[in-house]
N, C-alpha and C positions, 0 to 999 in steps of 0.2 A: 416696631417689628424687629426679633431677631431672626439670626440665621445660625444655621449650626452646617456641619460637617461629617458625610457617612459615607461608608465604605461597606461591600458586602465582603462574609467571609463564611463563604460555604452558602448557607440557604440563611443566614441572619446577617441581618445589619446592624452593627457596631457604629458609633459617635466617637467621634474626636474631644480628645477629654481635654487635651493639654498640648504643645506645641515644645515648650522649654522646660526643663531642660532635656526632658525626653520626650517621643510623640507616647500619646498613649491612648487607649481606647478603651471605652465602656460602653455602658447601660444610656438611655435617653435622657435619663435624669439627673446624671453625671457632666451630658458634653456641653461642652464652652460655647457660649451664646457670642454674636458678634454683631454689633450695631447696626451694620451698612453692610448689601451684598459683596462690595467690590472690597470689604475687607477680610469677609470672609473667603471671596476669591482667590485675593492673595496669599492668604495662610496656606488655603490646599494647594499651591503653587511650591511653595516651602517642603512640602510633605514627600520624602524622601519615592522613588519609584516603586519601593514592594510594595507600597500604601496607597497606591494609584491601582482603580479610578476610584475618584474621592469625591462625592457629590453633594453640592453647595446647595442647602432647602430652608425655605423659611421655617421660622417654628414653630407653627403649626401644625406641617403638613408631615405627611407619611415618604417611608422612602418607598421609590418604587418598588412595585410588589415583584418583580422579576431580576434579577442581575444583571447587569451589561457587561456584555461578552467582551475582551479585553482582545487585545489582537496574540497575546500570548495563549490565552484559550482556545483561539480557533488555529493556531497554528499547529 
């Protein structure tokens, strides 16, 4: 099983394409698959604070179909 890495921006979510030497994001078909969840854990840990939140899904699966409020949102 892999795990990939996404983030919402506006009403879509974007995949983590690449980590080094810059982060970068795209399309689902584009982002970076990672073996083990606790490796993909760590990467989004890496992933600079405007990039946050950054949520770790196996490959499968869909991101959540609604965004998670940020506490910069609701402030």
């Amino acid at each position: 099983m892999a795990f990939r890495i996404y983030k919402w921006v506006g009403s879509q979510p974007i995949w983590l394409k690449s980590i080094t030497p810059v982060i970068r994001w795209g399309p689902p078909a584009q982002a970076m698959s990672f073996g083990h969840r606790a490796e993909a854990i760590r990467a989004s840990r890496l992933l600079p604070t405007k990039d946050q939140p950054a949520m770790v899904v196996d490959g499968g699966s869909l991101p959540d179909p609604v965004p998670i409020a940020s506490d910069r949102d609701l402030g």
